[in-house]
N, C-alpha and C positions, 0 to 999 in steps of 0.2 A: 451471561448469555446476551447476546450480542441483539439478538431477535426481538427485546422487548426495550432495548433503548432508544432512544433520539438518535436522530444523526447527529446532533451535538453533542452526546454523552460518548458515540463511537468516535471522533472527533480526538475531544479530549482525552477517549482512553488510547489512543494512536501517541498522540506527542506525548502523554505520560508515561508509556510504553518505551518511547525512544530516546524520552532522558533518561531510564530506569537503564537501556543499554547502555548508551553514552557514559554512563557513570559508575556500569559495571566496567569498561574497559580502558576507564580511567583516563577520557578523552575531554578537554574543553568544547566550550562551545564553538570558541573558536576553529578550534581544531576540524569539528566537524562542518562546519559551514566551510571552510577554504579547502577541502576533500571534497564536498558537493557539489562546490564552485556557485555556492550563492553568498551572499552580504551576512555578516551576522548580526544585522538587523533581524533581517525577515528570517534566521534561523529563532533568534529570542522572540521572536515574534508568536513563531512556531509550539514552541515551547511554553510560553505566556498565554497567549492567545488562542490558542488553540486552530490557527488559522495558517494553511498553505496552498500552494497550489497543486494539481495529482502531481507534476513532473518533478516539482521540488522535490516533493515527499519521498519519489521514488528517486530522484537524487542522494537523499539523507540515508532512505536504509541502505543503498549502495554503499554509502561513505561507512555504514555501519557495520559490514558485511554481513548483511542481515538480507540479500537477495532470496535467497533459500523460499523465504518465509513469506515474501510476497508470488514466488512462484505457485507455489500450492493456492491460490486462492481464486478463487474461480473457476476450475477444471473445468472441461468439456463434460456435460453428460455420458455414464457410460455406455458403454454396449451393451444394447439386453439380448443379444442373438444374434450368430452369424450372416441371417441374412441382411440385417445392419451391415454386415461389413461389405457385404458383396455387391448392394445396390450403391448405383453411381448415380445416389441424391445429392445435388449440389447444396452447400450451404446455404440458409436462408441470406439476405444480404437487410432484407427491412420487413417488419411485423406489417400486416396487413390493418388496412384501415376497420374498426367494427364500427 
């Protein structure tokens, strides 16, 4: 449960996650870093360290075809009633100051 961790424990469960793929599909590291189109430094890095950038990241599960999976993650809130649908509220663009 993701909700009682650190941001460094969800971190590290992310790159342990995506060597657990990597090595279900029986791909090198390298492999995977020149499909991402980064260094395979900073993939082992990844992996080691626990440390990337968002874009890399979503570079890496690309190369992993593991897009699906970052799709589903953070959906829009749903609709609770069609007049939800029918009012022409613009999206917020920035939270107000309190």
């Amino acid at each position: 449960m993701w909700a009682l961790k650190t941001i460094s424990e969800v971190a590290s469960e992310l790159a342990d996650r995506c060597r657990e793929v990597r090595l279900s599909q029986n791909m090198t590291q390298q492999e995977v870093a020149a499909r991402a189109g980064i260094s395979l430094r900073t993939y082992r890095r990844f992996e080691q360290e626990k440390q990337i950038s968002l874009e890399r990241f979503v570079a890496v599960v690309h190369a992993l075809n593991r897009m699906g999976d970052l799709e589903s993650l953070l959906q829009p809130p749903p609709v609770r009633d069609l007049k939800e649908l029918d009012s022409a509220v613009p999206k917020r663009k920035r939270a107000r100051n309190r």
